[in-house]
Phi, psi and omega in degrees: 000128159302180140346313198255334181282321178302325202282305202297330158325289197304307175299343160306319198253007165256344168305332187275008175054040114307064203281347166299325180285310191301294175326292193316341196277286189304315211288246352206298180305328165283340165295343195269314188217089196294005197232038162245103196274026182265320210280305159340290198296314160279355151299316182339302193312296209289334197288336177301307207274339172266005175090025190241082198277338200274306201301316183301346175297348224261312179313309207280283210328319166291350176291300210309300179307337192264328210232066183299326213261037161262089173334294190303336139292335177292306234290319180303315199264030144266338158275357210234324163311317203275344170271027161261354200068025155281077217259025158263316148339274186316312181312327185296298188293353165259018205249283200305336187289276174003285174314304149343294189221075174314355195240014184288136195255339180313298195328303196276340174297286183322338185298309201292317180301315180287354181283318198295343189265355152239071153056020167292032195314320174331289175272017172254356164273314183309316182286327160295348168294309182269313185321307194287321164300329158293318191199065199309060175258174219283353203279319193300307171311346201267309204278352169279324184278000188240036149271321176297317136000259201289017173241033184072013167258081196270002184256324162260020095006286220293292195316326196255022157279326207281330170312318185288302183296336172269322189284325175222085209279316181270025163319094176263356158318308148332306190295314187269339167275344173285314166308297222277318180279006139261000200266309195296329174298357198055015162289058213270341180268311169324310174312274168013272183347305217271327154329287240263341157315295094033246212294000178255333150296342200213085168299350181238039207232083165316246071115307192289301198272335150309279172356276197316304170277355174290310184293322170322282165335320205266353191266327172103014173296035216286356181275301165338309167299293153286024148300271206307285187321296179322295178311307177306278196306342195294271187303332188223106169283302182309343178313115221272309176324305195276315168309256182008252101080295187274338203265307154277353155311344185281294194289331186281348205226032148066027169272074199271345203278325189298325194258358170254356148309310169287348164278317183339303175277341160317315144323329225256349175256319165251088188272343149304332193316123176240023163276318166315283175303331173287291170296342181308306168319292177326295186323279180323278208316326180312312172263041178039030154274050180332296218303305174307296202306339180271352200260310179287303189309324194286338164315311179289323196286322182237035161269323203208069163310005189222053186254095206298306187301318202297297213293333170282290206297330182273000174270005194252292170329290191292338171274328154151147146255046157076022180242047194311322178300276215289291204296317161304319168261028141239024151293284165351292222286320168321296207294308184287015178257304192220099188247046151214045160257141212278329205301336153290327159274023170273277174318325169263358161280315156330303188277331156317264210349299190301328163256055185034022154249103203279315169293334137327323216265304192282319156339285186297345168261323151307337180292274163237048121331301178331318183254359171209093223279336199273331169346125188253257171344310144322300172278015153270319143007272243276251192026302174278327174284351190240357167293308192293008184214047158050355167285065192287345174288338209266304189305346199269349184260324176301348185274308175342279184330306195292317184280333168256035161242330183245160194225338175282357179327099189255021176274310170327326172294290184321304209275351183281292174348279165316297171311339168279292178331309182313304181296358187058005151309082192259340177278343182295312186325299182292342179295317193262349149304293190311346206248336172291293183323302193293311201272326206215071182286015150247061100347059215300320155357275184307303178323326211272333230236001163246040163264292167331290195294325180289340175291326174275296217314280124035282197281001150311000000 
């Protein structure tokens, strides 16, 4: 047999995935023909393909010498580099592949990956742009769209998915970034759509059915959700993500007995847990078990004293029952691990309040304000804390705020009311009782204190 009768032999049985047999072919074929740079690059190829990378490496270099101008050998051994982690290495051989063949479309698609795998998304999308002009096939489009992804640019993500999905409509990878990059947009029925698209290909297609119960969730959907979380744990029972995931779809949608049977058995496997032993915590304190829920955060607290949730949940726990001080230092304790979460310095500005320190109080709702300026619920806070120090014009802008992001508020509504009364402004007042009402016509509050204000009015 010749040279060339060995090599085709040899691309048969690497086709069979024999990739041993196939070496064996290609030797036989370099015995013949020590310069068959063909032969060289597809032992290269099976020896890659049995996880033996140096050798295959060893290979395209001997193709590259006899044969320097084959792109498509540069481009392979930059890919076989790159799985050693030589990821400068690699690029450099898909750099020299370029060079070779600017039109190679393989190069710059590989380029892009290794850049895009060290977060360069910027110049990994220019290199899937010259792959795709070169060659519109969906992979480039996929990976393009999920570099503008991670770099929050999801509405144009969504096109080269769509892009993707026209060239292979039964993909489902397109399909599950397009959910997923609507999902980020809060298209969550859409998202579904796209999930469900995914899963009529892969029915067992995890990723797809997470998607899928996430949207659910967001939706308020919460029994939907734990189908799918079910469905999901069914193929990855261990999925750390996915237990979470269900548990909590468990607790918003008030299965707290269902959901503390499920930490139960988590416990009963790990009694370290302590992301376990916190919700657990949580559950109870919900179902007004102060004692237990403090008996579970302190389980935890003292596997992980700097376990940031425990220490917020058990300070939530101790106000209450009214033990606002002691519930403040361990808002404190939260806070010096992580003092820009705001939703803890909200709370403890809530509890300044309850103990009449009130210019404390607005500290801490300025703090975070800082971090979140549109918080509705904070600039009703700080609002009410600057009612209480008689500043009504300055609390009347805080609702202002609060109303022109929510415009339905109806504590906002309330609490502007009381302030315009303060002010003897009783018809702005009675407008905004009235505007309070229109959302929430029991409101018994409003009712009673714009009866009161139609009561001044009378006496003018």
């Amino acid at each position: 047999m010749a040279s060339s009768d060995w090599l085709e032999k040899g691309i048969s049985h690497f086709q069979s995935e024999d990739f041993k047999d196939a070496i064996e072919c290609y030797d036989k074929a370099l015995e013949l023909d020590p310069k068959s740079s063909e032969a060289w690059y597809n032992k290269g190829l099976a020896l890659n393909d049995l996880g033996k990378f140096e050798e295959a490496i060893k290979c395209y270099d001997r193709a590259i010498e006899i044969d320097p101008f084959r792109a498509e050998y540069r481009t392979i051994r930059g890919v076989t580099i790159g799985k050693l982690g030589k990821m400068e290495e690699e690029i450099t051989s898909y750099d020299m592949a370029i060079t070779i063949d600017p039109t190679y479309a393989l190069a710059w698609y590989n380029k892009g990956v290794a850049l895009e795998k060290q977060a360069n998304y910027e110049e990994a999308i220019v290199c899937y742009d010259k792959a795709i002009e070169r060659d519109p096939y969906s992979g480039a489009q996929v990976n393009k769209g999920v570099c503008l992804h991670r770099l929050g640019n999801y509405d144009e993500a969504i096109k080269c998915y769509d892009k993707a999905i026209e060239i292979d409509p039964a993909a489902g990878l397109p399909w599950l970034n397009k959910g997923s990059a609507l999902y980020m947009l809060n298209e969550y029925e859409k998202a579904i759509d796209c999930c469900d698209k995914v899963l009529a290909f892969n029915p067992n297609d995890v990723g797809a059915l997470y998607y899928k119960a996430n949207a659910f969730y967001n939706l308020s959907k919460y029994n939907e959700a734990i189908e799918c979380y079910d469905k999901a744990l069914a193929i990855d029972p261990d999925n750390i993500d996915f237990k979470n995931s269900k548990l909590r779809a468990l607790v918003e949608s008030e299965q707290y007995i269902e959901a503390i049977e499920y930490i139960d058995k988590a416990l009963a496997i790990d009694p370290g847990n302590t992301e376990s032993l916190n919700n657990k915590g949580e559950i109870l304190r919900r179902l007004a078990d102060y004692k237990q829920a403090i008996e579970c955060f302190d389980k935890a607290l003292a596997i992980d004293p700097n376990y940031r949730d425990a220490l917020h949940n058990k300070g939530l726990a101790l106000s209450n029952i009214e033990q606002y001080s002691e519930a403040i230092e361990y808002f404190d304790k939260a806070l010096a691990i992580d003092p820009r979460d705001m939703k803890i310095l909200d709370n403890k500005g809530v509890l300044l309040y309850k103990l009449s320190k009130y210019h404390e109080a607005i500290e801490m709702y300025d703090m975070a304000l800082a971090i979140d300026p549109n918080n509705v619920h904070t600039l009703n806070d700080r609002g009410a804390a600057l009612a209480k120090l008689l500043e009504y014009d300055e609390a009347i802008g805080c609702y202002d705020k609060a109303l022109a992001i929510d415009p339905n508020n109806v504590d906002a509504y309330y609490n502007k009311a009381n302030a315009l009364y303060h002010l003897s402004k009783y018809h702005e007042a009675i407008e905004c009782y009235d505007k309070a009402l229109a959302t929430d016509p029991n409101h018994t509050s409003a009712m009673n204190n714009r009866t009161i204000a139609c009561d001044k009015l009378k006496e003018i």
